[in-house]
N, C-alpha and C positions, 0 to 999 in steps of 0.2 A: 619438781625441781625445774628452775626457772630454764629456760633455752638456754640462757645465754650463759649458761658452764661450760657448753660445748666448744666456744672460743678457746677454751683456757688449754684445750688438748691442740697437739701439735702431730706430729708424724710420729708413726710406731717404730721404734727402735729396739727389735728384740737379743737379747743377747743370748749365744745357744751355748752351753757348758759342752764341750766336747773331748773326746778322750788323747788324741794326737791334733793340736796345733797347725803345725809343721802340714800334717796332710789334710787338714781341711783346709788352709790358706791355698794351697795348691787345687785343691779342687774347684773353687772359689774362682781364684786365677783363671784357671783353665776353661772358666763358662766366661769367661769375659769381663767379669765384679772387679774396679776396682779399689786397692786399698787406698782408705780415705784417711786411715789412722793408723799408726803405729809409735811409740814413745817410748822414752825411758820413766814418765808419768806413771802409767799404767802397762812395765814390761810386759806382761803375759797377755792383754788382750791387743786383738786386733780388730778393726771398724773397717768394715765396704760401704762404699753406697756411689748412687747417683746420682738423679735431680730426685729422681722418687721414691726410692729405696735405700734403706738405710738399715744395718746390722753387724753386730759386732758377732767373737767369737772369745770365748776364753778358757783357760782347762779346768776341767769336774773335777774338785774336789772330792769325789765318790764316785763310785758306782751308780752307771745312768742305763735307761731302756728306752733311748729319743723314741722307736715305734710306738711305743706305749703312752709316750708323752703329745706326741705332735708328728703334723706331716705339714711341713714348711712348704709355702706355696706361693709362687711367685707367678704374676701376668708377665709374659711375654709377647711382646710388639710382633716378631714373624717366627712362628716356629719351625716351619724347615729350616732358615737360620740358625735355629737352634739344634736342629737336630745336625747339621752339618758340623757344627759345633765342636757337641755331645762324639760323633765321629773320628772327628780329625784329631779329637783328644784322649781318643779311648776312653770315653766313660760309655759304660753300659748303661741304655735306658729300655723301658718299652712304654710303645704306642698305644695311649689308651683313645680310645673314639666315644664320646658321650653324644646321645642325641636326648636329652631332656625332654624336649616339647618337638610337637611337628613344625619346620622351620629352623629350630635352633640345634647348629652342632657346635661340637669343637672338640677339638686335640689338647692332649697333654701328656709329656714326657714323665715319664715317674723315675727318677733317680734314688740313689741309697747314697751321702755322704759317707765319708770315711768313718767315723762313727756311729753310723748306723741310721743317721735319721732322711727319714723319707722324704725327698724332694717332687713336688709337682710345678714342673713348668707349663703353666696354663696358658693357649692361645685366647686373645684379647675375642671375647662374645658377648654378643647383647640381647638378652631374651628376646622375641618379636612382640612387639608391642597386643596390649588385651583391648582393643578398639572395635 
């Protein structure tokens, strides 16, 4: 397949079926995401984003198991920031420490959305270079 399909993709927009609305838009909120969408278009979904992220949320029609499905993970610019956050809002996280390779670490907050799906807030790492 030629390269140049890869033009034709744009930014990932995922959208999460969730079980309460109302409390993931607040959780949402509450980390700082703002809402970029809301309509009488599309009542039941709501869209976040910012210059780089972008995701919507709307409600499950069924019965869902997000840990079974996915662990939603987002880079994060300063994660004390984030954890100050996570704090001053009451959301429970905990501190994961990965050291991968010698030279490279980094932080990530693991949250539980309202509905159950696992958030990683990833601090921004860059392998060290193989030279």
């Amino acid at each position: 397949m030629p390269q140049d399909f890869a033009r034709l993709f744009g930014r990932l927009a995922p959208v999460l079926n969730v079980r309460d609305v109302a409390a993931e838009r607040a959780f949402y909120e509450q980390l700082g995401l703002p809402v970029i969408y809301e309509g009488p278009e599309y009542p039941d979904f709501i869209a976040f984003g910012t210059d780089t992220l972008h995701f919507g949320i709307q409600p499950a029609t069924g019965a869902i198991d997000p840990p079974s499905v996915l662990t939603w993970q987002i880079e994060v610019t300063d994660i004390d920031a984030v954890i100050e956050v996570c704090k001053q809002a009451g959301i429970a996280f905990e501190v994961e420490q990965n050291d991968p390779a010698p030279g490279w670490s980094y932080r990530r907050l693991l949250l539980k959305t309202p509905s159950g799906y696992r958030l990683a807030l990833e601090e921004i790492s860059t392998p060290p270079s193989k030279s």
